[in-house]
N, C-alpha and C positions, 0 to 999 in steps of 0.2 A: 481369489482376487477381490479387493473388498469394491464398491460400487460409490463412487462419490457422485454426488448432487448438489452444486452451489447453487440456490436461487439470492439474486439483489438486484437490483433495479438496472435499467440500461445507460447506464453509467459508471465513471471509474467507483471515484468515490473512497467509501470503507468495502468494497470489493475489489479493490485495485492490487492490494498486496498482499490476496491468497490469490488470484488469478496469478498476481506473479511467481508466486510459490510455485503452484502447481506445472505454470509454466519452464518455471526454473526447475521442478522436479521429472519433467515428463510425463507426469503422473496423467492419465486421463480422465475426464471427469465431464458431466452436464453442465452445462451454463443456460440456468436457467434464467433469463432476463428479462424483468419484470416492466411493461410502462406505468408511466403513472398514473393517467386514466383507468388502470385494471386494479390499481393499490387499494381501494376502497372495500372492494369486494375478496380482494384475496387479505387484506391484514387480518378478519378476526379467525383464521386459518392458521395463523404463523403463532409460535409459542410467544410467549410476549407482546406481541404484534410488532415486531422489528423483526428489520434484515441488515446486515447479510446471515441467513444460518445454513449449514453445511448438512447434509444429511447424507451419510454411512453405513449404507444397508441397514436405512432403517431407523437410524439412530441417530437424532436431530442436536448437534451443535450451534449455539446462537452465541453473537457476540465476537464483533472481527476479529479483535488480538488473541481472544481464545482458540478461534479457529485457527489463524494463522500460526500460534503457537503450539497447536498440534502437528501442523503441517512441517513447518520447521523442526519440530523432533523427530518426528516419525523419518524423515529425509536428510539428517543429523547436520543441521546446519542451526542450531540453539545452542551452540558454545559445547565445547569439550569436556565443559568442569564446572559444578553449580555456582563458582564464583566467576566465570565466563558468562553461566546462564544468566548470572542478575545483572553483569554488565549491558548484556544484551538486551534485558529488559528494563532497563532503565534510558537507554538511548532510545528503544522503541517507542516505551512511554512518553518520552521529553517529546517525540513528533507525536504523538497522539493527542497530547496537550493543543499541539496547534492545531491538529485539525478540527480538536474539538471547537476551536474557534470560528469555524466557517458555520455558515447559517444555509445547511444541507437542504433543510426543509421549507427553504422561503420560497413562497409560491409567486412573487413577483421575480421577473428572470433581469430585470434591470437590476432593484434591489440588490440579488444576491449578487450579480457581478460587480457592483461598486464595493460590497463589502468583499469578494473575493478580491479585488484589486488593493484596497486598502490595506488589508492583510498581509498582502503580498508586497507593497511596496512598504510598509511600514515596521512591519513583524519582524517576517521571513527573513531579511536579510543579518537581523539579532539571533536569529539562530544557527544559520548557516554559520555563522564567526564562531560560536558558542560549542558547534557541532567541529570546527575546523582548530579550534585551540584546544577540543577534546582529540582530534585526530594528532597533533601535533606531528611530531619526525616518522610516526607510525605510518605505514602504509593502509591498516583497517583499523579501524573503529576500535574491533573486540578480537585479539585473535591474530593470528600469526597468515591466515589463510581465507581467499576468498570462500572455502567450503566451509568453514567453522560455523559461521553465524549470520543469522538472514539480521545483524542488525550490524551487518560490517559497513563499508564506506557507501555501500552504490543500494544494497537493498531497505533500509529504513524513509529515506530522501526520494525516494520512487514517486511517492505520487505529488509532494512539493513542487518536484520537477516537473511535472508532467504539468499540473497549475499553472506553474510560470509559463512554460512553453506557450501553451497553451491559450495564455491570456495577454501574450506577446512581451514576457519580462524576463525572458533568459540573459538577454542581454543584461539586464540592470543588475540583477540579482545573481549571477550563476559566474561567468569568465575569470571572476580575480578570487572564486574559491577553489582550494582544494576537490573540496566535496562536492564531488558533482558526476553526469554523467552515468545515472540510473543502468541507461540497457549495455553496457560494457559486460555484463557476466552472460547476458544470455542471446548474445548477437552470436557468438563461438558454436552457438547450440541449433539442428534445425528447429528443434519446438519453437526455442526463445524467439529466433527469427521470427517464425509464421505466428506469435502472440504477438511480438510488436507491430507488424505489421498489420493484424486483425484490429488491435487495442487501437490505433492511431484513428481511425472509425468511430470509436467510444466516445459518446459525450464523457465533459468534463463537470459541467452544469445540472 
């Protein structure tokens, strides 16, 4: 049995959708969660000096979609067929695009909430459409099946959602989409459960 080790900061973030993986998979693993008063002293330890990286008995994966995108193979939900697979990683990258928009590392906590609101009210709602005219008459994303692919209707929009929620814009942004409604795959599950209800603890910020 191989030994996983996620260390990222204590926060959702870019460790929010291998936590969910893992959660979606059962898989058991460390959670190692870093503050940020400790980041100083621990980054010139970390390969690159970024997180999230995953370490695998031993063997240090850096880079969230990388990680994530092992996890999803390994627990065959990366699409059926390499033309599934780039399905899937093209909607995953189209949200990655956005999140690369938020300003992770702003050390004033007003700042980054105003720019995480703006985002959210002025962005997000152009992608949800954009994400809901690509779901069209489909019920998933990519794929015939909630098990095919972690970039089907509810796992790519996981941490969007959880932003919105979060920053009290589910209302504005979420009711008249399709896409919506993240922990539907892993409420059915007891891991899923005892992750959402751990996660909901999680800073967002």
């Amino acid at each position: 049995m191989l030994n996983y080790k996620l260390t990222y900061f204590n926060m959702r973030g870019r460790g929010e959708i291998i936590r969910y993986l893992f959660a979606y998979s059962g898989i058991k693993y460390e959670d190692n969660r870093i503050e940020w008063a400790d980041w100083p002293n621990i980054k010139p330890t970390i390969p690159f000096g970024k997180v999230p990286i995953l370490e695998i008995d031993g063997v240090i994966i850096h880079q969230s979609l990388a990680i994530a995108r092992y996890l999803a193979k390994e627990n065959g939900v990366a699409g059926k067929t390499p033309l599934e697979q780039a399905l899937v990683d093209a909607i995953v990258d189209t949200i990655d695009d956005f999140m690369s928009m938020f300003p992770w590392a702003e050390k004033d906590h007003d700042v980054k909430k105003r720019a995480f609101n703006d985002l959210l009210t002025n962005v997000a709602p152009g992608l949800l459409q954009d994400l809901e005219n690509f779901l069209g008459n489909k019920n998933w994303l990519v794929g015939e099946s909630q098990q095919q692919d972690w970039g089907s209707s509810k796992l790519p929009q996981l941490t969007m959602s959880r932003l919105a929620a979060c920053l009290g814009k589910t209302a504005a942004l979420l009711p008249q989409h399709t896409v919506k409604d993240p922990d539907t795959l892993l409420l059915s599950l007891e891991e899923g459960r005892g992750w959402i209800s751990e996660e909901q603890e999680t800073p967002v910020l």
